[in-house]
C-alpha positions in Angstrom: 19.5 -48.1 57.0 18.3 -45.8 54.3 19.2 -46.1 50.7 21.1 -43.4 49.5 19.2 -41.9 46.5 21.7 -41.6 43.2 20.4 -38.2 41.2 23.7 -38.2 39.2 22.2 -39.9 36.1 19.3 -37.6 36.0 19.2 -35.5 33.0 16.8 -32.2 32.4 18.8 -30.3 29.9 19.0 -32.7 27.2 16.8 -31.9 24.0 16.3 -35.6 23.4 14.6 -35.6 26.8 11.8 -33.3 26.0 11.1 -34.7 22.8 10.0 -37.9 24.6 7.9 -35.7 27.4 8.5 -33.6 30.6 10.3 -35.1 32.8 8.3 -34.8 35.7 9.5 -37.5 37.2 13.1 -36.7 37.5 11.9 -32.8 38.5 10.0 -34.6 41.4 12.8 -36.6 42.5 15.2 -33.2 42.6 12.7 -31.3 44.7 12.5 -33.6 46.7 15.8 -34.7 47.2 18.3 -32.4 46.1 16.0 -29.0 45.3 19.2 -27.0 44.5 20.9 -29.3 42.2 24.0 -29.4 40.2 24.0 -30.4 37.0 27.1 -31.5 34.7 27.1 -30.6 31.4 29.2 -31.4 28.4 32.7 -29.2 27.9 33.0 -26.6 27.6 29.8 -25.6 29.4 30.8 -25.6 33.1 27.4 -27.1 34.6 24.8 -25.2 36.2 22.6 -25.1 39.5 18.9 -26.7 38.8 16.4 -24.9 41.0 13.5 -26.8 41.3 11.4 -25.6 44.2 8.6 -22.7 43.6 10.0 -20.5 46.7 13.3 -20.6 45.2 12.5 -19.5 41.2 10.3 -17.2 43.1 13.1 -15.8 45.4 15.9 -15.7 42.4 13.5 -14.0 40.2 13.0 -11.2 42.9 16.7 -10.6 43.6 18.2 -9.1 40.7 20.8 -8.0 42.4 22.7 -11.4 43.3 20.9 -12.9 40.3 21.7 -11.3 37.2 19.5 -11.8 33.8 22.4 -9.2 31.9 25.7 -10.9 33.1 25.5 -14.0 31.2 22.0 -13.9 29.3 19.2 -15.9 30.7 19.5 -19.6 28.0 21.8 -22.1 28.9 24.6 -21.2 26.7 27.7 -19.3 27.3 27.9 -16.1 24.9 30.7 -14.1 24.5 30.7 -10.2 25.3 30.6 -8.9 20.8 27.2 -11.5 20.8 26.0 -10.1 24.0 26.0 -6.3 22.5 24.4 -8.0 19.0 21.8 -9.7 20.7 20.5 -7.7 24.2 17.0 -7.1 24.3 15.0 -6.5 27.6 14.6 -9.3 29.0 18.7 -9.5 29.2 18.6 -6.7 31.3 18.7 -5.8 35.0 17.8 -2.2 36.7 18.3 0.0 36.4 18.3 0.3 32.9 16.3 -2.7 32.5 13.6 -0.6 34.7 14.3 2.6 32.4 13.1 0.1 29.0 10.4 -1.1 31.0 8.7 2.4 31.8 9.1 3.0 28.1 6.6 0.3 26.9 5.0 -1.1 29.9 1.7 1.3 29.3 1.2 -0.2 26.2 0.8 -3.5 28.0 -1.6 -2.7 30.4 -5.0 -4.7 31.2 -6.9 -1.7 29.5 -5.2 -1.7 26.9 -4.8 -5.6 26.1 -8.7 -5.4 26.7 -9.4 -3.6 23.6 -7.3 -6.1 21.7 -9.9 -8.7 22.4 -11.4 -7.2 19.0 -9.1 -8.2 17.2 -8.8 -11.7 18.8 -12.3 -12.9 18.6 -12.8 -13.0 14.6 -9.5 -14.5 14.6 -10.7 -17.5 16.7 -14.1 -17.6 14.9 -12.8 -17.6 11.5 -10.0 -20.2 12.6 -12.8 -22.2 14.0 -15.2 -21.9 11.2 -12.2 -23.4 8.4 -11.8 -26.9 11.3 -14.9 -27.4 11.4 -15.9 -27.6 8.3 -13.2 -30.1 7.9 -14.1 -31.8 11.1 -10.5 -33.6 11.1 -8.0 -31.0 11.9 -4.9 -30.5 13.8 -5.3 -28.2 16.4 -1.5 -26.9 16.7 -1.1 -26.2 13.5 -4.4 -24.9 12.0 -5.4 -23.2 15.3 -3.0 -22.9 18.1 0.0 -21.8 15.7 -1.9 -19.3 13.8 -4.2 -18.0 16.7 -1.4 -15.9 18.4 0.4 -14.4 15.3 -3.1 -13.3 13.5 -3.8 -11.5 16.8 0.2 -10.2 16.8 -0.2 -8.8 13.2 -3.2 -7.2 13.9 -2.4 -5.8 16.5 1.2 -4.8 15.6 0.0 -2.9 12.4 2.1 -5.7 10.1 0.0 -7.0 7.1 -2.4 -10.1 7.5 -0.6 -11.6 4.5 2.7 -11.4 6.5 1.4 -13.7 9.5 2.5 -17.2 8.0 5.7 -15.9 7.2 6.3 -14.8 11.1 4.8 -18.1 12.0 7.5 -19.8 10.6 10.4 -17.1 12.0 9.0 -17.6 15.4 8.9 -21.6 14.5 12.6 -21.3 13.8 13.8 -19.2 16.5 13.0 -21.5 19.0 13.2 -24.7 17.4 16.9 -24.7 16.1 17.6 -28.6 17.3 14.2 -29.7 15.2 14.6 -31.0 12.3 11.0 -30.4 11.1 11.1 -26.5 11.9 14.6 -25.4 11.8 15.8 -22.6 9.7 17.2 -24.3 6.6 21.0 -24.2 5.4 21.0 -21.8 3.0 19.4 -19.2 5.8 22.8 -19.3 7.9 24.9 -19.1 4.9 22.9 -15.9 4.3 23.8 -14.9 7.7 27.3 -15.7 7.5 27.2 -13.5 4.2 26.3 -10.6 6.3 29.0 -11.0 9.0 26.8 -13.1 11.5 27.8 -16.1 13.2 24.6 -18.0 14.7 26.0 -17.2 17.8 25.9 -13.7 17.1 22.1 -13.9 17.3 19.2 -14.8 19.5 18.5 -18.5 20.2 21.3 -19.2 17.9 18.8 -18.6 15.0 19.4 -16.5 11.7 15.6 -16.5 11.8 15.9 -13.3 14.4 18.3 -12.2 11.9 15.0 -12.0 9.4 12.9 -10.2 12.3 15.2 -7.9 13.3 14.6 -7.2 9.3 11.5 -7.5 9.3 10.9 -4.8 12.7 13.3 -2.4 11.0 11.6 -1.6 7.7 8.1 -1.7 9.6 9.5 0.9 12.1 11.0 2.8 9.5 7.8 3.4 7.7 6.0 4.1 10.6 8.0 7.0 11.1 7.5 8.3 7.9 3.6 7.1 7.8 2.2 7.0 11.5 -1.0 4.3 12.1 -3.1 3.3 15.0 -1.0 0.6 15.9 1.4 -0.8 18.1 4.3 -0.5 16.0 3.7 3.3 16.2 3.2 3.3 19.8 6.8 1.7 20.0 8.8 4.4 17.5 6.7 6.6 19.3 7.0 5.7 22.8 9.2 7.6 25.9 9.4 8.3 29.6 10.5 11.5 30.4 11.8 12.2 26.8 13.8 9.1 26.6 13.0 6.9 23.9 13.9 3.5 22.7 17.1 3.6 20.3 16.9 1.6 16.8 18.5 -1.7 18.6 16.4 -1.6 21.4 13.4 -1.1 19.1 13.8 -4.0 16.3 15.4 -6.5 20.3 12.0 -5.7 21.8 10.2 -6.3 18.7 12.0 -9.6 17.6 11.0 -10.4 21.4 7.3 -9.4 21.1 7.2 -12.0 18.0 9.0 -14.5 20.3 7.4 -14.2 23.4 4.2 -13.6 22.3 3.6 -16.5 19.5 5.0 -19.1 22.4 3.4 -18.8 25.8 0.3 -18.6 24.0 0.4 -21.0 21.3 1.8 -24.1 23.8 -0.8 -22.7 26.5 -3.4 -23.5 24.0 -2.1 -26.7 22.4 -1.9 -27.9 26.1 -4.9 -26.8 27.2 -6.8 -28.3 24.5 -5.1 -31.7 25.6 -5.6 -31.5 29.1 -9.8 -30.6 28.2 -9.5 -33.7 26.0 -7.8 -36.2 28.3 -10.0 -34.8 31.3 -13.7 -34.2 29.5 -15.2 -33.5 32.8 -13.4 -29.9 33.6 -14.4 -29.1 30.3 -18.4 -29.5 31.2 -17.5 -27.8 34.2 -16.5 -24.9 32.7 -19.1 -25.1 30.7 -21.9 -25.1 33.4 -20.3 -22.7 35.1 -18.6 -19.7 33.2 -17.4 -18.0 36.2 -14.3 -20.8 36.8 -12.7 -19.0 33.6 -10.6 -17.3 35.0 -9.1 -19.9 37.8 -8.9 -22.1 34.7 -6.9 -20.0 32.8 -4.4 -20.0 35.3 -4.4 -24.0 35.8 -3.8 -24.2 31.8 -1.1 -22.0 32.4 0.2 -23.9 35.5 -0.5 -27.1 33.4 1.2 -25.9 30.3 4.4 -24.0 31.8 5.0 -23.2 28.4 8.5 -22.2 28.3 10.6 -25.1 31.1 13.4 -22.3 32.3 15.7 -19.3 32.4 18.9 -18.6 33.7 20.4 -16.3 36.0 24.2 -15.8 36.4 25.4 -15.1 40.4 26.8 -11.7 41.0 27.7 -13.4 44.4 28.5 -16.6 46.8 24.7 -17.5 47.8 24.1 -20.1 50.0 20.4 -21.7 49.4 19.5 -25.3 51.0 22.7 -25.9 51.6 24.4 -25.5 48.3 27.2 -23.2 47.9 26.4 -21.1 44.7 29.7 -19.3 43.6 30.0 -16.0 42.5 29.5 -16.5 38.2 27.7 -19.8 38.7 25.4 -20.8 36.0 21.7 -20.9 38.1 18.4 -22.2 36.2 15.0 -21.5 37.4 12.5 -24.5 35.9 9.5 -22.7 36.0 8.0 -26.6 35.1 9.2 -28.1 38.3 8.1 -24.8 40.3 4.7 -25.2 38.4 4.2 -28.6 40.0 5.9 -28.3 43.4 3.6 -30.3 46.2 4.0 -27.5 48.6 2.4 -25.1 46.5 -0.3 -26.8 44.4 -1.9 -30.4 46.2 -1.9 -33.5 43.7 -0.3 -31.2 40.9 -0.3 -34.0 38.9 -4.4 -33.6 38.4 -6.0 -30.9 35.9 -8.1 -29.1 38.0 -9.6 -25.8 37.1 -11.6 -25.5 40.7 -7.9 -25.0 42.2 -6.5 -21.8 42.8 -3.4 -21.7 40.3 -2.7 -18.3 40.9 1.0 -18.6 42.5 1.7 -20.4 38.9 4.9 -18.5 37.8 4.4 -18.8 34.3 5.5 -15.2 33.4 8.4 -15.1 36.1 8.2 -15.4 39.9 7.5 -11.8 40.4 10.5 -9.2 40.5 11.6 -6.8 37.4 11.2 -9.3 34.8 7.8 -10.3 35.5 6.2 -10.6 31.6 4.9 -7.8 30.0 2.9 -10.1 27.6 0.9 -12.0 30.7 -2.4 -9.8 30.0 -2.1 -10.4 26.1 -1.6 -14.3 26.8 -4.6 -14.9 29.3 -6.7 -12.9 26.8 -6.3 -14.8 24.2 -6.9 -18.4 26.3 -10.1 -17.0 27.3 -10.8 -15.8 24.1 -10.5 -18.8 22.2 -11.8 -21.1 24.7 -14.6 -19.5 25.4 -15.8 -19.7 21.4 -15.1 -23.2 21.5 -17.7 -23.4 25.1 -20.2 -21.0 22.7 -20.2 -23.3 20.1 -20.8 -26.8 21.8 -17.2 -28.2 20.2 -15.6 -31.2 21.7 -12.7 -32.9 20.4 -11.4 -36.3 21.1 -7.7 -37.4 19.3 -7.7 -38.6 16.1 -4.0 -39.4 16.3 -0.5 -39.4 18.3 0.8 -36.2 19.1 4.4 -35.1 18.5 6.9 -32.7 20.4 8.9 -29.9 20.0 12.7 -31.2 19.9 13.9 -28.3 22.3 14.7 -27.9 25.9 13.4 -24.2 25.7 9.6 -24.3 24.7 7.4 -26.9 26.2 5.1 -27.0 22.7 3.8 -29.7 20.4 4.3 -29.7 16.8 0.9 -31.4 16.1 -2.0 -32.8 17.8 -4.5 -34.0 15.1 -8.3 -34.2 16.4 -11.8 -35.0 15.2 -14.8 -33.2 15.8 -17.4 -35.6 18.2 -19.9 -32.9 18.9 -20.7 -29.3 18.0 
């Protein structure tokens, strides 16, 4: 007779869980097992369904219309209907408005344009580069994989270069509320509180988006006054049809450029760099052969999985696997179990960059909400692995690696290594 299998311990919300490491295991053991899964939480959160299989995150994230990314938000937490108005940007949005912000600024987001970014990239990765290795002991989270993505952002986003640590450590805090090391300190929610906003008023619970919706304000505003050749013009300035983006919208999407764009790219890298460490042969692969860039841009991406999940709330009763999702269920897509479903990807488990990694659902399964930042993340993965393949650099550890204390971002905090070639 066979054993019946007891999932009801398993835990893959808990921030003390990720600070130890993904839990693969227990993400194996739900697709497997019990692929539609629900999970108790503690009251008064009223549990939610863990979707674990890659068909399914890429089903929900097609169907917008039973799956809602507006009704509820898209993080674990409940947020009432006042916080919900404070905080919506587009990503909490579903069509059709969500479609009418989209056609707004997706053509500032297109491979052509991303492409001529890359200038602005490449000197950031060089002169990064240049500091390490003259130090030959660095760590590559925080001197390169931090400060890679926001150099690029500020640049790009017309902001000051001067202003790029202080972002770095707003983007830091936004995600990293539950961290001791990078959470905002007290007196930043007492100046929250001073202005009439709970932390639950805000995004991620943070008063750091308090400082970037600041921050995106007073750099619009001057842009309106004092146009540049940047994309914080090409925001104030942007419309469809005549419609443009309102002053909420604007400083929401802009508070979720910094977001976004700092994290999928900075944990892609970190992880990279560790997986090409910890398997030295892909990395003289890639190095004989230039044209398995691109596959191996999408296995760091698959290997990363750089942010673990988003919700969806039910606008309906669903039935999937068997499980009967009710109408205003709580339903999270793990984008790290989908990333490493057996189905999809043979012996996930193994770095390869000869696999094809492509059905990696990184920036969404598909559907409305598929990332508008994807082109401006794999650009700047190629662009900084590729100077590390031009200049002969390997790395090997020079010490233990910590983790972000959150069960949002799949990052490290640091990840000291030594130079053993270049």
């Amino acid at each position: 007779m066979q054993e019946i299998l007891d999932l009801s311990s398993i835990d893959i919300k808990s921030v003390e869980v990720y600070e130890q490491g993904v839990p693969y295991e227990s993400f194996r053991l739900l697709r497997e097992h019990d692929p539609v899964h629900w999970h108790p939480e503690t009251a008064p959160d009223p549990g939610f369904w863990a979707i674990t299989k890659h068909a399914d995150v890429v089903a929900i994230s097609k169907d917008a219309t039973r799956f809602s990314s507006a009704e509820r938000f898209i993080y674990y937490e409940e947020i009432d209907a006042e916080s919900m108005e404070i905080r919506r940007s587009m990503i909490e949005t579903d069509p059709p408005e969500h479609t009418r912000l989209r056609r707004i600024v997706s053509p500032l987001f297109t491979p052509k344009t991303v492409e001529a970014y890359r200038a602005y990239a490449q000197p950031v990765a060089d002169g990064l580069l240049d500091v390490c290795l003259a130090k030959g002991e660095f760590d590559w989270v925080k001197e390169v994989c931090e400060m890679m993505p926001i150099r690029v952002f500020v640049k790009v986003f017309g902001a000051p270069d001067a202003d790029a640590n202080y972002l770095a450590k707003l983007a830091n805090q936004l995600v990293a509320i539950d961290d001791p090391d990078l959470a905002p300190p007290p007196e930043a929610y007492e100046r929250a509180r001073a202005r009439g906003f709970e932390p639950h008023h805000l995004p991620f619970r943070s008063p750091a988006a308090l400082d970037l919706f600041d921050y995106a304000r007073d750099l619009c505003e001057a842009r309106r006054v004092e146009p540049k050749d940047d994309l914080i013009t090409r925001l104030v300035q942007a419309e469809w049809e005549g419609d443009r983006l309102s002053d909420s919208e604007l400083v929401n999407f802009c508070q979720l450029l910094v977001f976004a764009g700092n994290e999928t790219t900075r944990n892609s890298l970190a992880s990279g760099m560790q997986a090409f460490i910890d398997n030295p042969d892909q990395l003289d692969l890639l190095n004989r052969d230039r044209s398995l860039m691109k596959g191996a841009i999408e296995e760091i991406l698959r290997w990363a999985t750089p942010i673990y999940c988003f919700r969806r709330t039910a606008m309906e009763d669903v039935e999937m696997r068997g499980a009967q999702i009710k109408k205003g269920d709580k339903v999270v897509m793990y984008y790290t179990s989908a990333n490493f479903d057996e189905e999809v990807f043979e012996e996930p488990e193994r770095f390869d960059i000869t696999r094809d990694s492509s059905a990696q659902v990184v920036f969404g399964g598909g559907g409305p909400h598929y990332c508008l930042g994807a082109f401006m993340a794999r650009m700047q993965i190629e662009t900084l692995f590729t100077t590390v393949l031009d200049r002969g650099l390997r790395l090997e550890s020079a010490g233990p690696t910590t983790r972000l204390r959150t069960n949002f971002a799949n990052g490290l905090k640091t990840m000291p290594v030594r130079v053993i070639n270049s």
